[in-house]
C-alpha positions as CSV (number, residue, x, y, z in Angstrom):
1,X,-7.1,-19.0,-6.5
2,X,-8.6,-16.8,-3.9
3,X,-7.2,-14.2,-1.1
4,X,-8.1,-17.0,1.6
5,X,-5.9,-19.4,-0.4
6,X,-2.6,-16.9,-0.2
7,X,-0.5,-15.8,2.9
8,X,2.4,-14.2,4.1
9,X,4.6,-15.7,6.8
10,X,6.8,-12.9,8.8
11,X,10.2,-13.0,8.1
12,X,10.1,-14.5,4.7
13,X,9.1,-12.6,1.3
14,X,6.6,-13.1,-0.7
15,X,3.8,-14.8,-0.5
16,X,2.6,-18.5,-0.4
17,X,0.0,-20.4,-2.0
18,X,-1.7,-22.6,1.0
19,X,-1.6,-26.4,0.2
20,X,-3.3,-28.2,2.6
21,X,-2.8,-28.9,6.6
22,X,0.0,-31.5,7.3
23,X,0.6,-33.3,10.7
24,X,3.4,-30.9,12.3
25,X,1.8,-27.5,10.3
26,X,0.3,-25.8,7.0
27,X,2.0,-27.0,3.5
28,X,2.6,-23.8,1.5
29,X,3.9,-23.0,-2.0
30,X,5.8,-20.3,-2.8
31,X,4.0,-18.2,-5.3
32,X,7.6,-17.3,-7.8
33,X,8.8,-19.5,-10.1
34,X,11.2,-21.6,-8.1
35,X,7.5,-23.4,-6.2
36,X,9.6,-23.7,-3.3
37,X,7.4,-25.8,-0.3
38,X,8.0,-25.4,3.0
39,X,6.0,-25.8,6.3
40,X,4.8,-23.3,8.2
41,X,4.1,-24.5,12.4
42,X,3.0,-23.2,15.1
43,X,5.9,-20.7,15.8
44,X,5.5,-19.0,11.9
45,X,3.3,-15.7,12.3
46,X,1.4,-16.8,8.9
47,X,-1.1,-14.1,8.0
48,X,-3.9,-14.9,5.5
49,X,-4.4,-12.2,2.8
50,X,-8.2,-12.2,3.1
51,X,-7.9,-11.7,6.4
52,X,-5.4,-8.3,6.1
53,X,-6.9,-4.9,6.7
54,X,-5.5,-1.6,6.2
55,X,-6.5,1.4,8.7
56,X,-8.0,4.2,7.6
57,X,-9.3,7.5,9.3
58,X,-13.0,6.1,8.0
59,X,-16.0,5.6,10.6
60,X,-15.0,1.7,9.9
61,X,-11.5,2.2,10.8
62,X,-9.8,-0.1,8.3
63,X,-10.9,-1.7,4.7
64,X,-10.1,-5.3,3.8
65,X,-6.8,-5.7,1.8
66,X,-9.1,-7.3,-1.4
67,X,-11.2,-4.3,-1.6
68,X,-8.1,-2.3,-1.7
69,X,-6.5,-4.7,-4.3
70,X,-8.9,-4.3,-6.6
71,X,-9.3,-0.9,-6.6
72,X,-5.5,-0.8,-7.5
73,X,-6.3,-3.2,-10.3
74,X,-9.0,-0.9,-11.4
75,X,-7.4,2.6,-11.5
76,X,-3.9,1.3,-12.6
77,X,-4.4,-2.0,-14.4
78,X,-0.9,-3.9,-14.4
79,X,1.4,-0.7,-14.1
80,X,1.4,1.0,-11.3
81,X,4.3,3.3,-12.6
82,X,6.3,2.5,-9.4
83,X,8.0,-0.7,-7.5
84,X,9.0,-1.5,-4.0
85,X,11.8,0.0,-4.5
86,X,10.7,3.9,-4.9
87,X,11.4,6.3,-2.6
88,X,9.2,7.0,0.4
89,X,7.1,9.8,-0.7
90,X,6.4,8.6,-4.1
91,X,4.9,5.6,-2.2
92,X,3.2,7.9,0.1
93,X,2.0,9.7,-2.8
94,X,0.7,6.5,-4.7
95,X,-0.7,5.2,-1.3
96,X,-3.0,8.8,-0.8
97,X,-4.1,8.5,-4.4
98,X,-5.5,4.8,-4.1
99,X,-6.7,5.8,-0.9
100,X,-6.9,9.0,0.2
101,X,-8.6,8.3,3.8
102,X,-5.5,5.9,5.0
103,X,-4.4,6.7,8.3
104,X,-0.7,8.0,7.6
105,X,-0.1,7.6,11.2
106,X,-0.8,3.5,11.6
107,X,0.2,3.0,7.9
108,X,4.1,2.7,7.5
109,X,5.9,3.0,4.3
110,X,6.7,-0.6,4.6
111,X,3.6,-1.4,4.9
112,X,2.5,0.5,1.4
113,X,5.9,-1.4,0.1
114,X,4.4,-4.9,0.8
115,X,1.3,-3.7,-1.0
116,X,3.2,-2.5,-4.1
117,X,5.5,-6.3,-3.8
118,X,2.2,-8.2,-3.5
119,X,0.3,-6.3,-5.9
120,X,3.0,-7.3,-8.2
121,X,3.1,-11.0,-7.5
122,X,-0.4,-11.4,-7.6
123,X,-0.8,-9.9,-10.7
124,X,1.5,-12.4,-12.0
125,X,0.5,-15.4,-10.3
126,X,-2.8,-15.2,-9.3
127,X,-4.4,-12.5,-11.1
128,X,-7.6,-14.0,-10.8
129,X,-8.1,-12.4,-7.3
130,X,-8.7,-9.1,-8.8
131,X,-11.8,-10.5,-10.2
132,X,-13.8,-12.1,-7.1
133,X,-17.1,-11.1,-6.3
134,X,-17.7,-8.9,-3.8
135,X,-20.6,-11.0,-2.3
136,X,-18.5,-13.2,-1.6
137,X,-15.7,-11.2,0.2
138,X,-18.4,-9.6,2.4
139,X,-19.7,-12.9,3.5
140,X,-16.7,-13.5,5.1
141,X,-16.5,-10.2,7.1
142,X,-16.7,-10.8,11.0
């Protein structure tokens, strides 16, 4: 499984594997271990993963939410020493280690929550992403 193949869908937690088109919207999969399906139409705000971007005070302004996951998977392997759950500067704190040029004023502590949740479900579900090549990733940059 790839980033392109995962997304997010506002509103719900979690993230979804994504099946295949249907006639009234996307087929997705949850990614836990109920596989819930559901479909997502035109009035879900579904977000691709590959497509995600995080801002950073950089000349470039943002770096792609893959590059960023696999950094993570680099310096901390499958403990990050921290969940969701931990208390906002700790997050903060793990956030400016990982990446110490994100813009604190565009990124949101929910924001660096989701990170820490997904993190965590990809690593159990499709940990595979952490290994993609980067060619590939910056093919698909527009």
């Amino acid at each position: 499984m790839k980033l392109e193949d995962i997304a997010t869908i506002s509103g719900k937690g979690g993230l979804f594997k994504i099946l295949k088109p249907g006639k009234s919207g996307v087929i997705l999969e949850s990614l836990d271990d109920a596989k819930t399906k559901l479909v997502a139409t035109a009035h879900h705000k579904l977000s691709v993963l590959s497509e995600i971007s995080i801002y950073t005070t950089t000349k470039e302004g943002t770096i792609p939410l893959g590059d960023l996951l696999k950094k993570i998977n680099q310096e901390f392997g499958n403990d990050l020493g921290l969940d969701d759950d931990a208390d906002n500067a700790e997050l903060k704190s793990f956030m400016k280690s990982v990446l110490p040029e994100y813009d604190q004023d565009r990124v949101y502590v929910s924001d660096i929550k989701k990170l820490v949740r997904w993190f965590g479900i990809l690593q159990a579900q499709a940990p595979e992403v952490f290994t993609e090549t980067p060619e590939k990733a910056a093919d698909e940059k527009v």
